[in-house]
Steps between C-alpha positions, in 0.01 A plus 500: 500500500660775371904572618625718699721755355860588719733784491724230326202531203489845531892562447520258219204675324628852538862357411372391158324864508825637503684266241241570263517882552882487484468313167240766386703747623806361320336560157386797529795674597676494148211673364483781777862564414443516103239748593697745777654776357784587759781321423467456899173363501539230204872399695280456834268279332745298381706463787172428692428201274814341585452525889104337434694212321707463781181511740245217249882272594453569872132467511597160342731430799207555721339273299727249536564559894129432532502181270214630242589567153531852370200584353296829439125593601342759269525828699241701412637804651827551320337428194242816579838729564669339184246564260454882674831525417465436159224746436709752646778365231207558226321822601856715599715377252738776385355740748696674791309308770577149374812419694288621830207272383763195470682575855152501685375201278821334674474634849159354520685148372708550759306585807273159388793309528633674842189413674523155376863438617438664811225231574680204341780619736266493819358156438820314355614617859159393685549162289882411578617570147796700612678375156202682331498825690849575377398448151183681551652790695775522227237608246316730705837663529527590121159542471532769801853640316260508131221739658774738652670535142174527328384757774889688451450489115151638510597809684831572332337484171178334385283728691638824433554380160073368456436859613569691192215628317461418124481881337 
């Protein structure tokens, strides 16, 4: 007879979504900043890699407040935006547009992880985890705070800059 699957299995198995894209996440970031060329952009990346290796050691709170070991679950989806990412690395290096490519190849990183946290947030709560949903709602803050930076950079400069016709 097969088992029945809870909300307790579903929250564990989108919680080891999120560690894994967080670790995924955490790699790629170094790269993205290597490849900016605003001095804003590659600073942003950087500073956004340190705030996702503060979020993998609060996932791994959760982790622990839920008595499973920390472990990931191969996210399909972050790897798609990852490696879309990376082409745009690879087809606009050294052009005007590049820095625009990278904040949108980041936004959508971000919005995946909003729309997990939000969830995570809802059914820690549903499930009594109120340790967790402090963790969890601490990420989705920075994760919130990321997107408005990357939306604030792409209008001050990345756009306007990606706009300028080669002659």
């Amino acid at each position: 007879m097969a088992t029945i699957k809870t909300l307790d299995d579903l929250f564990l198995d989108t919680l080891k979504d999120i560690y894994f894209a967080e670790k995924q996440i955490l790699k790629a970031l170094p790269k993205m900043a290597r490849a900016a060329q605003s001095e804003e952009g590659k600073a942003g990346f950087l500073q956004h890699r340190d705030e996702t290796q503060g979020q993998i050691e609060r996932l791994e709170q959760v982790f622990e407040i839920i008595g499973k070991s920390a472990r990931g679950k191969t996210c399909e989806a972050i790897q798609g935006i990852i490696s879309e990412g990376e082409e745009i690395m690879e087809e606009f290096k050294g052009s005007p547009a590049l820095d625009a490519g990278l904040i949108s190849s980041a936004q959508a990183v971000e919005h995946y992880e909003i729309a997990r946290y939000g969830t995570l947030i809802a059914w820690a709560d549903q499930l009594g985890h109120t340790d967790a949903v402090a963790l969890l709602q601490a990420n989705l803050e920075e994760e919130e705070a990321t997107d408005q930076k990357l939306t604030q950079l792409a209008k001050a400069q990345a756009n306007a800059k990606g706009k300028i016709k080669a002659v």
